[in-house]
C-alpha positions in Angstrom: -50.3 80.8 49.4 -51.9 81.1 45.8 -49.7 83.7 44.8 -47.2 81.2 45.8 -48.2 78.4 44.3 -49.0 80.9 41.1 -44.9 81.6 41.3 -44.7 77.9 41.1 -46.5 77.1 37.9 -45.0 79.9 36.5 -41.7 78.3 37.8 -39.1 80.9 36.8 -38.0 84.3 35.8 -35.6 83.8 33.1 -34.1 86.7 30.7 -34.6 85.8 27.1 -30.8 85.5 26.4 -30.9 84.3 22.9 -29.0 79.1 21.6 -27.0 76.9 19.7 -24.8 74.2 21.3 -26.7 70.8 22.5 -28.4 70.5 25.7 -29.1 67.0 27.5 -31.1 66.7 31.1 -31.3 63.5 32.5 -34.7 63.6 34.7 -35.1 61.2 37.5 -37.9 58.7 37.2 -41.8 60.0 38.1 -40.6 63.9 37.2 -43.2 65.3 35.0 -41.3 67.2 32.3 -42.0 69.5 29.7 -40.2 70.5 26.6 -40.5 74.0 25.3 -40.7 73.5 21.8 -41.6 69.9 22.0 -39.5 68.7 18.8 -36.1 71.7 19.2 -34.0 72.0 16.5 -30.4 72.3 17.4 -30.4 76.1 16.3 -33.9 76.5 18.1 -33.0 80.3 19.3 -34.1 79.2 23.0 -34.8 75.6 23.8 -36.2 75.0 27.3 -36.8 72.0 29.3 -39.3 72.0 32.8 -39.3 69.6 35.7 -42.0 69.1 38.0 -41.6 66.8 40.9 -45.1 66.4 42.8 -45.6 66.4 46.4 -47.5 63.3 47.9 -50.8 66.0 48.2 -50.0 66.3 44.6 -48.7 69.8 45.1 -45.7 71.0 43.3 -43.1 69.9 45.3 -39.7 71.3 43.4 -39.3 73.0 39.8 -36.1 73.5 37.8 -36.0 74.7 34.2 -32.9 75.0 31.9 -32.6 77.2 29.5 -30.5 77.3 26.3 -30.7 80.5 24.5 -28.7 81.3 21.5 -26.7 84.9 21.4 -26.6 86.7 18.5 -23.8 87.2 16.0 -21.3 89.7 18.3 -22.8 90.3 21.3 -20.3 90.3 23.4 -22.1 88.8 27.2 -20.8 89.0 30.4 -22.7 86.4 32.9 -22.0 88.8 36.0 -24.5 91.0 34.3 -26.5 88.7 33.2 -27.5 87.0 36.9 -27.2 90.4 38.0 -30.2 91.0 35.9 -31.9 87.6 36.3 -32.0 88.5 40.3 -33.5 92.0 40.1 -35.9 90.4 37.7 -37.0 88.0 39.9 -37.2 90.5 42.9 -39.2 92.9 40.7 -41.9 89.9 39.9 -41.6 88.9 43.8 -42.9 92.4 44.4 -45.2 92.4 42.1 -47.3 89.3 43.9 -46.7 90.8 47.6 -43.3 88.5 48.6 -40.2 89.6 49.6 -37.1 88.4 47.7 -33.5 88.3 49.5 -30.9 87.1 47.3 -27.4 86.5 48.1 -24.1 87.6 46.4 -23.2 85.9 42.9 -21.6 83.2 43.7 -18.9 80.7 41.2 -20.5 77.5 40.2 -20.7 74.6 37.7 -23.6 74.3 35.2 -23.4 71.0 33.1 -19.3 71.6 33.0 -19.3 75.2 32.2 -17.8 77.6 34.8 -20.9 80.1 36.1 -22.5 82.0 38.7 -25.5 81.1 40.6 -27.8 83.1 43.5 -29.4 81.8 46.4 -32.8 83.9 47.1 -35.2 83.5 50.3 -38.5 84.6 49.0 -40.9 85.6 52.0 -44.5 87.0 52.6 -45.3 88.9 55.8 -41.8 88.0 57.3 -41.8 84.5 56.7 -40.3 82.5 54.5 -41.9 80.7 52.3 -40.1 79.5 49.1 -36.2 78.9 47.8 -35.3 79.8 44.8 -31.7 78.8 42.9 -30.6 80.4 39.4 -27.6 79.5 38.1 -26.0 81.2 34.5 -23.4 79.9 32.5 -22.2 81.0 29.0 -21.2 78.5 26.1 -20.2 79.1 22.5 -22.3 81.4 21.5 -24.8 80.3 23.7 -26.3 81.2 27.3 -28.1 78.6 29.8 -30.1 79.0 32.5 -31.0 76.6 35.6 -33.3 77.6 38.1 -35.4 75.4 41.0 -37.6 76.7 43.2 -39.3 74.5 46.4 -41.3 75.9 49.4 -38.6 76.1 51.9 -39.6 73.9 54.5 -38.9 71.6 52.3 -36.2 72.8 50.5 -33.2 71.0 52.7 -35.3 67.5 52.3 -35.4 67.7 48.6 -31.4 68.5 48.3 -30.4 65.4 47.0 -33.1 65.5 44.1 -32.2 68.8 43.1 -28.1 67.3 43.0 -29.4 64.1 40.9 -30.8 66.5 38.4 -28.0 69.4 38.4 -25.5 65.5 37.8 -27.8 65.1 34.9 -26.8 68.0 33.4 -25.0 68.1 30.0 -23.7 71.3 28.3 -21.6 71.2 25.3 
């Protein structure tokens, strides 16, 4: 369960898709959330933001990140290949620690008002099930943004309506 809880800190696999357009979460109260840089510029080439909500044990309980990375001058991105990507990414790094990762299909989604894909994956060690993991891609102008959440997944259908609050909270332009 260390590995586990490892994947947890680490919170997500995210491909460094270069930023430009402004990015606003709304957290709900008692999150504990980080800013990666702490004072972004608006043409900061990747701006991230990190939500932790704690557990009662004060284990993690759920982590989402969103990403906003800025593409470069005529790089022409398609976001079917980019969650392809993001999902044999995060299977590789899965591997890597001794879990199993079974993602579904791409499937159409909303992220912050912009038309996207997202991924469902089941992440399992020795045949169980142990952790949920959501990433979700969309693509701006000339920008690309990532949301992913993560929560052990006996928990994961509790802490539903938490993850919708912060997905609401969302604001892409």
């Amino acid at each position: 369960m260390s590995s586990l809880r490892s994947w947890l800190l680490f919170g997500t696999l995210l491909v460094p898709l270069p930023a430009l357009a402004e990015m606003q979460v709304i957290w709900p109260q008692g999150w504990d959330v980080s800013r990666s840089p702490a004072d972004a510029a608006a043409n900061a080439p990747v701006v991230r933001q990190r939500g932790v909500r704690m557990a009662q044990d004060g284990s993690q309980d759920l982590v989402m990140e969103v990403t906003r990375s800025r593409l470069g001058s005529g790089v022409a991105v398609s976001v079917e290949n980019v969650i392809v990507e993001m999902r044999k990414a995060l299977q590789k790094d899965f591997m890597r620690q001794g879990f199993q990762a079974a993602c579904g299909k791409p499937l159409e989604t909303k992220l912050g008002g912009l038309a996207g894909l997202e991924v469902h994956c089941g992440i399992s060690q020795n045949g169980t099930e142990v952790l949920r993991q959501t990433v979700q891609v969309a693509l701006g102008d000339g920008v690309a943004y990532s949301l992913t959440y993560a929560a052990p997944s006996q928990r994961y259908a509790a802490l539903a309506g938490e993850i919708e609050s912060v997905k609401v909270g969302i604001s892409l332009h």
